[in-house]
C-alpha positions as CSV (number, residue, x, y, z in Angstrom):
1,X,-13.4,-13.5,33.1
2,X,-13.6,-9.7,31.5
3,X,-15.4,-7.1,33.4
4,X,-18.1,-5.5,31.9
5,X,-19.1,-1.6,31.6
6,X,-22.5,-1.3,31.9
7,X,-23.3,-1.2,28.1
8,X,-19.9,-1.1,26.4
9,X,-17.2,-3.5,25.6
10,X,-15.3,-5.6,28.2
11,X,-12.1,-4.1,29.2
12,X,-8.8,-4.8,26.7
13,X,-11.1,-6.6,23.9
14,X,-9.4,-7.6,20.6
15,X,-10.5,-6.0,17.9
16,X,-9.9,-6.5,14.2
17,X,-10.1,-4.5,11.6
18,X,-10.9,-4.7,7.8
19,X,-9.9,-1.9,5.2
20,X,-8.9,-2.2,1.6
21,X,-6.2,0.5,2.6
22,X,-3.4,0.3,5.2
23,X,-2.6,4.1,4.6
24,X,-4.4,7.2,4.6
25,X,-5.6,7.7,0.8
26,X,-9.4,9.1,1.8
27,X,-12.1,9.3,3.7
28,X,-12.7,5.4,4.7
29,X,-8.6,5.6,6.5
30,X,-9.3,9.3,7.7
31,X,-12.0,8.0,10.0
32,X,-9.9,4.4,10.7
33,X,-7.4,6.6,11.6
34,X,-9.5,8.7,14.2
35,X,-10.9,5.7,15.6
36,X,-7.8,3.4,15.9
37,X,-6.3,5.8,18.6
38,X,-9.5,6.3,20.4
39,X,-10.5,2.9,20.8
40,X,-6.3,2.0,21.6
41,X,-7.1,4.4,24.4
42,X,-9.6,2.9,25.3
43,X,-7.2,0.3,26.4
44,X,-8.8,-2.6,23.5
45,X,-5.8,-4.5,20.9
46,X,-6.3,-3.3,17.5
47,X,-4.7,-5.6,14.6
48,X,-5.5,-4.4,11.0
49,X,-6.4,-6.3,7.9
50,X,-5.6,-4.8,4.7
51,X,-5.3,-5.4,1.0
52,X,-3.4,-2.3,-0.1
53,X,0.2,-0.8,1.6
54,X,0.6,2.4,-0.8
55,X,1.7,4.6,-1.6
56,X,4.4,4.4,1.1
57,X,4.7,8.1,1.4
58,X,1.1,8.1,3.1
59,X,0.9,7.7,6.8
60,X,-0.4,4.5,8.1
61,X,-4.0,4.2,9.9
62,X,-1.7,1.2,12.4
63,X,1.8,1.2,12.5
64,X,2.9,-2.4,12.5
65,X,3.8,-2.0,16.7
66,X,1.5,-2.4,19.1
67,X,-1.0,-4.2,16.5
68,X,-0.5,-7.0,14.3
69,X,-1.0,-5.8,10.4
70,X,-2.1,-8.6,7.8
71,X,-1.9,-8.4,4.6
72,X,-4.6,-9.8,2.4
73,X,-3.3,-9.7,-0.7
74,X,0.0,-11.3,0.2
75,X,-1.3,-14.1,2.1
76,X,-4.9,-14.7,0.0
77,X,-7.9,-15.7,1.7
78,X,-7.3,-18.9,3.0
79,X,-4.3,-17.7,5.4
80,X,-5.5,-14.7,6.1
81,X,-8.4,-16.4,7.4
82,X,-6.3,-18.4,9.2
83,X,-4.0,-15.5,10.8
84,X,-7.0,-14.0,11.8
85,X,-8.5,-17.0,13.7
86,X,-4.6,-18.0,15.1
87,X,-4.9,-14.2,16.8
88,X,-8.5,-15.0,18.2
89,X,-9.8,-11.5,17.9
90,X,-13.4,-11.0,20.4
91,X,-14.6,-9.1,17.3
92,X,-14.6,-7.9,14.0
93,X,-14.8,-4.0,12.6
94,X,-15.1,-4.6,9.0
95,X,-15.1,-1.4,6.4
96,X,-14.0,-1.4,2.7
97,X,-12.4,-4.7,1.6
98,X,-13.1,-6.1,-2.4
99,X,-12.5,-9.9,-1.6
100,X,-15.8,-10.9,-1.0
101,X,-14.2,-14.6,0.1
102,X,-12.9,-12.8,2.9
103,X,-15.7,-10.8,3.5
104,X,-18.0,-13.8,4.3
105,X,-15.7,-15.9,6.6
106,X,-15.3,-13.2,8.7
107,X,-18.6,-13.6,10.5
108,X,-17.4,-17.1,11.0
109,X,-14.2,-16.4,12.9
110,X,-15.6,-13.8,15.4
111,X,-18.8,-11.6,16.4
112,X,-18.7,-9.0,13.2
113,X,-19.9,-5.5,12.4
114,X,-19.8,-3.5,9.2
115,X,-19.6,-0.2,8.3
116,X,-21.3,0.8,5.1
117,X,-19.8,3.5,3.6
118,X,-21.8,3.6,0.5
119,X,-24.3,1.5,-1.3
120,X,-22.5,-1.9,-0.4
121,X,-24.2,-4.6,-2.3
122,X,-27.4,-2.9,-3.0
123,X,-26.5,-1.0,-6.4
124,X,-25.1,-2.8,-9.2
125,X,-22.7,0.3,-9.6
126,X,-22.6,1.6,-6.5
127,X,-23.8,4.7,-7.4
128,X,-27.6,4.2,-6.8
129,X,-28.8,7.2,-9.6
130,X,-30.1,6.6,-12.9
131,X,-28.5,8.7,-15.5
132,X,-31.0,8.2,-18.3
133,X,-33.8,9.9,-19.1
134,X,-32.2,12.4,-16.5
135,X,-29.7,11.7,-14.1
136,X,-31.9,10.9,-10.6
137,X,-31.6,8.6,-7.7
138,X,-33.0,5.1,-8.2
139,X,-35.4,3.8,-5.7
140,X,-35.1,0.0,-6.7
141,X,-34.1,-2.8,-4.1
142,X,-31.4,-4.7,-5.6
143,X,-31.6,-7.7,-7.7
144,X,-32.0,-9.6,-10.8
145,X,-34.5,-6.8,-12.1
146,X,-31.2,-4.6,-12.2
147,X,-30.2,-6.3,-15.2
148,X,-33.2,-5.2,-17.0
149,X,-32.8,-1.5,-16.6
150,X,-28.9,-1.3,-16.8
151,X,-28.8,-0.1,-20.4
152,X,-31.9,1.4,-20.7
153,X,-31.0,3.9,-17.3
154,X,-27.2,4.1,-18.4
155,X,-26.5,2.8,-14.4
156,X,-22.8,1.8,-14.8
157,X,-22.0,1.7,-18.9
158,X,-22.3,-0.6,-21.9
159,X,-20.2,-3.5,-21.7
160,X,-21.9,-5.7,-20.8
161,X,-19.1,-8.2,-19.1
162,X,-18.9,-5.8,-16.5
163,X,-22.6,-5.4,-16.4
164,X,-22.6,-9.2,-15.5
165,X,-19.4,-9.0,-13.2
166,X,-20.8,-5.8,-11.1
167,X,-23.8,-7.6,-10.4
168,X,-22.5,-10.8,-9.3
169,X,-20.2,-9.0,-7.1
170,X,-22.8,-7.1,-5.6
171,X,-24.9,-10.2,-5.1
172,X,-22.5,-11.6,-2.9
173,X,-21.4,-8.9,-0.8
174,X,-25.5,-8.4,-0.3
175,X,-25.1,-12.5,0.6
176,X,-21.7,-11.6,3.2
177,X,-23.6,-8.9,4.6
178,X,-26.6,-11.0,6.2
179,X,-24.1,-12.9,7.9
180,X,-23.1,-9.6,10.5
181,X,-24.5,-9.1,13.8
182,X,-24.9,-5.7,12.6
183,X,-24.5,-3.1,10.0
184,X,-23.4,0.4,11.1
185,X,-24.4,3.3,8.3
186,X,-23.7,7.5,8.4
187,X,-27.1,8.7,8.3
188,X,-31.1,7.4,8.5
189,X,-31.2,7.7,4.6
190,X,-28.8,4.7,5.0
191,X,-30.5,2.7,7.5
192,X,-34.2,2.9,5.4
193,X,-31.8,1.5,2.2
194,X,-30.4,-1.3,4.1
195,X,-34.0,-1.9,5.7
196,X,-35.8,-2.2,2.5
197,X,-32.8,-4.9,1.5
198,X,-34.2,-7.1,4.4
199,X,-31.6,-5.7,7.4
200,X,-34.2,-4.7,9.5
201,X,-33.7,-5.1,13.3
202,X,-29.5,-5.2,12.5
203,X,-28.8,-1.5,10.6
204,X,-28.2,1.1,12.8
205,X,-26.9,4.8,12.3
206,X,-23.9,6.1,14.0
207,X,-22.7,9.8,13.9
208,X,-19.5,10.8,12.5
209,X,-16.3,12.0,13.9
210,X,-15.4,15.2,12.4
211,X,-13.1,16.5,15.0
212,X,-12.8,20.2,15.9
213,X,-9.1,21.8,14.7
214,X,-7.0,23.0,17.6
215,X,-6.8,26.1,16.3
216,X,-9.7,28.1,14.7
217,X,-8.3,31.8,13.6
218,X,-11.4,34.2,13.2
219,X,-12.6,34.5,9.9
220,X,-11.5,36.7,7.4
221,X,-14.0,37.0,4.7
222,X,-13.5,40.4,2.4
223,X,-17.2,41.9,2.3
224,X,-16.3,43.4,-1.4
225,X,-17.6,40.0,-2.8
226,X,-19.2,36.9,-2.3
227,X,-16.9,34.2,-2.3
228,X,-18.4,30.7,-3.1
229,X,-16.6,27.1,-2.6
230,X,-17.0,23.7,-4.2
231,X,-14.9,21.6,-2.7
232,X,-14.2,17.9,-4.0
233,X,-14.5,15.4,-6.7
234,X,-15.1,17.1,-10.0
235,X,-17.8,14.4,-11.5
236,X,-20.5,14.7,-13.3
237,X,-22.5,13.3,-10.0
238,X,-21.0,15.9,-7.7
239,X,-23.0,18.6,-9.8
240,X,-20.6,21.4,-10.4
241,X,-22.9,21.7,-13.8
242,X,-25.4,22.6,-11.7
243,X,-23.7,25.5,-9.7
244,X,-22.1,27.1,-12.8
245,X,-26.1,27.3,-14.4
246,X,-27.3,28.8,-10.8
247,X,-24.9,31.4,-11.0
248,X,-26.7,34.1,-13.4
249,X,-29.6,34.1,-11.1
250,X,-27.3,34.5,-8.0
251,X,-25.2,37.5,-9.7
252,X,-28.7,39.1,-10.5
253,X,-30.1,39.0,-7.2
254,X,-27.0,39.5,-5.1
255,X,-25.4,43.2,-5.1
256,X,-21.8,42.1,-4.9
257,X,-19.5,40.8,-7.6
258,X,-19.0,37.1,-6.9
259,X,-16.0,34.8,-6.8
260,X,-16.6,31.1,-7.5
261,X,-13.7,28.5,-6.6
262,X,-13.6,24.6,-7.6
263,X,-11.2,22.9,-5.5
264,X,-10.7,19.7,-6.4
265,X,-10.0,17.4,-9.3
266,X,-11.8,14.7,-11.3
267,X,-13.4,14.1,-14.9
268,X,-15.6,16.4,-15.2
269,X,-13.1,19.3,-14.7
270,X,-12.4,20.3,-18.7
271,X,-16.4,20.6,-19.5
272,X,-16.9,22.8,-16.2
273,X,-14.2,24.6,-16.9
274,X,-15.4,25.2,-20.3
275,X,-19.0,26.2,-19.3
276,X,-17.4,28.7,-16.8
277,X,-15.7,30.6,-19.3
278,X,-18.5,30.6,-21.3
279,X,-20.1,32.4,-18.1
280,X,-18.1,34.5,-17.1
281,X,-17.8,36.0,-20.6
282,X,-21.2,36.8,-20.3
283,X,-21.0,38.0,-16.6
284,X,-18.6,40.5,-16.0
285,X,-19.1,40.5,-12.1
286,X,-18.6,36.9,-11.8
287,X,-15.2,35.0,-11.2
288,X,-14.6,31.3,-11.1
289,X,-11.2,29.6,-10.7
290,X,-10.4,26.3,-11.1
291,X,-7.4,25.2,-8.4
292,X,-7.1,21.5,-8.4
293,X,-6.7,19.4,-4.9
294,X,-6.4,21.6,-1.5
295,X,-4.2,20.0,1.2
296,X,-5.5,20.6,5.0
297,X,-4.0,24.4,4.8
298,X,-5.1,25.0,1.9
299,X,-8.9,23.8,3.2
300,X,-8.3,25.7,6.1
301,X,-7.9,28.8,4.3
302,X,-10.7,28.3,2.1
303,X,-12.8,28.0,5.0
304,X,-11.8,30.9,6.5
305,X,-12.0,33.2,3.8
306,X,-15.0,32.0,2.1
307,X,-18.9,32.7,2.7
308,X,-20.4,29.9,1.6
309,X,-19.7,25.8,1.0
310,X,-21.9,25.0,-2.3
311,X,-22.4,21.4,-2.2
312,X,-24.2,20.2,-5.3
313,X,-24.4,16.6,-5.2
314,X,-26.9,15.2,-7.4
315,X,-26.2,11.7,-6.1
316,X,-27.7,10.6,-2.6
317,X,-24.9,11.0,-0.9
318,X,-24.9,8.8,2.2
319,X,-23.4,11.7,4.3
320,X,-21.3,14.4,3.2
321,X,-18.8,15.6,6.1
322,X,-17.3,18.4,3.8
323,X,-20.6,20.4,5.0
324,X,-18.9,19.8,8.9
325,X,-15.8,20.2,8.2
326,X,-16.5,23.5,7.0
327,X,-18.9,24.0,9.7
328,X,-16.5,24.3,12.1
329,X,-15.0,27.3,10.6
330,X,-18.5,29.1,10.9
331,X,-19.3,28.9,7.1
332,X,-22.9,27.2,6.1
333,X,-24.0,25.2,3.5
334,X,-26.3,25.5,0.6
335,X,-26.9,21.9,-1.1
336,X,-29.5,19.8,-3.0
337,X,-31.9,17.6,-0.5
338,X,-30.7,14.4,-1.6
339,X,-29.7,11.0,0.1
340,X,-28.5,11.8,3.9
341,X,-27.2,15.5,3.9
342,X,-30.5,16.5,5.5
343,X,-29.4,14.2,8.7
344,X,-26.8,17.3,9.1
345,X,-27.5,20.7,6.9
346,X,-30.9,22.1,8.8
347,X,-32.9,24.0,6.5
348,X,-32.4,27.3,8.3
349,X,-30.0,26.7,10.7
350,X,-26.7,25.9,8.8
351,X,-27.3,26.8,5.7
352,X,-30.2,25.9,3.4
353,X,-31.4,22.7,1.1
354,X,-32.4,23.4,-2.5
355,X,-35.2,20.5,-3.5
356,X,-33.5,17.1,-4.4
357,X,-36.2,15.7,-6.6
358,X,-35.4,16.9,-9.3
359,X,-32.4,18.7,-8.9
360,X,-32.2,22.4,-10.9
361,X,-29.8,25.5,-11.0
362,X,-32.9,27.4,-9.9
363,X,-33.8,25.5,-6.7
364,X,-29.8,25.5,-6.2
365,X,-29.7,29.4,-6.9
366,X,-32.6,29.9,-4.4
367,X,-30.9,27.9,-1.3
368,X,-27.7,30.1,-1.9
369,X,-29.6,33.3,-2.3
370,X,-31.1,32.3,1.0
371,X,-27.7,32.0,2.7
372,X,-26.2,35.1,2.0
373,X,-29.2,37.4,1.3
374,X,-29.0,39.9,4.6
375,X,-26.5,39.9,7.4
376,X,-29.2,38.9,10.0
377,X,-29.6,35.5,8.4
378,X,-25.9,35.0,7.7
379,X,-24.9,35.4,11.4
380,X,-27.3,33.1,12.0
381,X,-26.5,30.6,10.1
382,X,-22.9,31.1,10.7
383,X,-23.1,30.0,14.3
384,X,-25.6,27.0,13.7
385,X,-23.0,26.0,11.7
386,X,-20.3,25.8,13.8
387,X,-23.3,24.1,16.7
388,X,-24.2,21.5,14.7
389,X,-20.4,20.7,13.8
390,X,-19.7,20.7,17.2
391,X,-22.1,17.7,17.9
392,X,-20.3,15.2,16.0
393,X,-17.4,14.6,18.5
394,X,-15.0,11.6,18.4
395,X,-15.5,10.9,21.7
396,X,-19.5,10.6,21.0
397,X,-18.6,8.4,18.3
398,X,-16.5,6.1,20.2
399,X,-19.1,5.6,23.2
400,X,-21.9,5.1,20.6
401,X,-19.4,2.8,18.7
402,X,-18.5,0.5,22.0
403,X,-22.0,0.0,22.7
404,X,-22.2,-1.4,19.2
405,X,-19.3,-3.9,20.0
406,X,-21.0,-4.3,23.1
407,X,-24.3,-5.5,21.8
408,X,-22.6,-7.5,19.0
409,X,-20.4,-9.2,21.8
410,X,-23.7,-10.6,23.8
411,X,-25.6,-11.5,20.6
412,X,-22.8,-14.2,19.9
413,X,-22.5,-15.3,24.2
């Protein structure tokens, strides 16, 4: 008989665990491989389930020693499923994985959670915006009524194949999912999504881990300028449009030239970089550079050196842990009020939210005005930001994260 800790897991549980990826290729592995070690140390087995093993240069989330690795799309379903039941795992930490076959035995073969990382079968794309008239978030529960507005509201593109394969895919992941005991999401904008899809009672939020680095050097941020960041995915969702058209306002009401930086790479990189020229022709104290992907150096560097993280999203985001991350280099955040980054930027006390609904470069231009307007207010803000980043501990995480288990565990006894 296991012993139990008063509201977490039994000692040296098995757990298994579900990703698409095996390595760490973005955000989904960074946290797997936070949590993998922490739960380890915890003293539970960890085995890993994955579809994908490169590239091979990447380091992976579980070695292959102590925990048993799987791999999905070598075996297919049906002996995976088996594999997994031959191991007997006490439960099942499922995250990104595309074969929704093997998505809805799991519940069958132990006590299962899920992590929704995103709009899992309640968008046909998975983005949850509407792009036509304007591009906006769309407030529709998921189903057959999606087909209906697909082409009018431009919500994934024109073929209409995929328009018929997104949605049956989605359909039956929003089928797998009412088979979990419960259904972990980043932020409350999450948990009201996945309510209004019928998971009320069994959608809970959980905070992040977004670890402190060892080492935090003092900032060194040149006061002859004002030195914004963007720092991601350059799509059209991730509204670098938007900061490029707030910037004339900005230069006019701030009294220091400004440099602009896009770090990052995606789609929408050749029209931004277009529209900034076009800018900064007509700007003379404005700069904006264009660098491509930072590695965690590079990041660190930009955080240190930098005044303010600009974080544009048009998209409800269902987090956003850039806006940490930079946090706890004691820079703030000025960003659009949309999806959950209100459950960490506090209007006033790490940075400041530009209205979501709609989204303009003027409300944008305000919230960064806001930041960096007088030194009072960016001292302020400069230590909320590294107070609230502080809050979202690993340690937190896994306590909050056992309980889950825990719970989950007693539902199936």
């Amino acid at each position: 008989m296991r012993y139990w800790h008063a509201g977490a897991c039994p000692d040296q549980v098995k757990i298994a665990i579900t990703n698409h990826h095996r390595r760490l290729v973005g955000g989904i592995e960074t946290y797997l491989g936070l949590v993998i070690p922490s739960l380890q140390r915890y003293g539970h087995t960890v085995g890993l389930l994955h579809t994908d093993d490169t590239p091979e240069e990447r380091t992976a989330i579980l070695p292959r020693e102590p925990g048993p690795c799987w791999d999905l799309a070598q075996l297919g379903a049906t002996r995976a499923v088996a594999a997994l039941r031959e191991w007997k795992p006490d439960l099942i930490y499922c995250h990104s994985i595309a074969d929704v076959e093997m998505e809805s035995a799991i519940p069958d073969i132990a006590p299962a959670v899920f992590f929704a990382h995103g709009y899992h079968g309640t968008c046909i794309s998975g983005s949850k915006m509407h792009k036509l008239p304007r591009p906006h978030p769309c407030e529709r529960i998921f189903g057959a009524a999606c087909l209906g507005q697909f082409y009018p509201r431009n919500c994934g593109g024109w073929n209409p194949l995929t328009m018929m394969r997104l949605y049956g895919e989605q359909s039956a992941h929003l089928a797998a999912l009412r088979k979990f005991q419960s259904i972990l999401v980043a932020s409350p904008h999450m948990v009201r999504e996945y309510e209004r899809h019928g998971f009320t009672g069994r959608v809970q939020a959980i905070q992040l881990p977004v670890p402190m680095p060892r080492i935090i050097p003092a900032p060194k941020r040149p006061a002859d300028r004002w030195r914004l960041l963007f720092l991601g995915r350059l799509d059209p969702l991730k509204g670098g449009n938007f900061l490029i058209d707030a910037l004339p306002r900005v230069c006019q009401e701030l009294k220091l030239p400004i440099q602009v930086t896009f770090a990052g790479e995606g789609a929408a990189r050749t029209i931004w970089e277009e529209d900034a020229i076009a800018r900064v022709r007509r700007l003379p104290e404005l700069e904006i550079h264009f660098t491509g992907w930072a590695d965690e150096q590079e990041k660190t560097e930009l955080f240190q050196t930098y005044h303010l993280l600009v974080f544009p999203s048009i998209w409800p985001e269902p987090f956003g842990q850039v806006g940490l991350e930079a946090g706890h280099h004691g820079m703030p955040c000025a960003a659009f009020d949309v999806g959950g980054v209100s459950s960490w930027l506090k209007d006033g006390v790490n940075g400041h939210l530009a209205p979501g609904n709609p989204p303009t470069p003027d409300g944008l231009a305000e919230a960064i005005i806001r930041c960096l307007r007088d030194p009072a207010t960016r001292t302020q803000l400069s230590q909320g930001a590294q107070t609230v980043a502080r809050q979202y501990t690993l340690e937190a995480h896994t306590t909050a994260l056992l309980e889950v288990f825990a719970k989950a565990l007693q539902s199936k006894r």
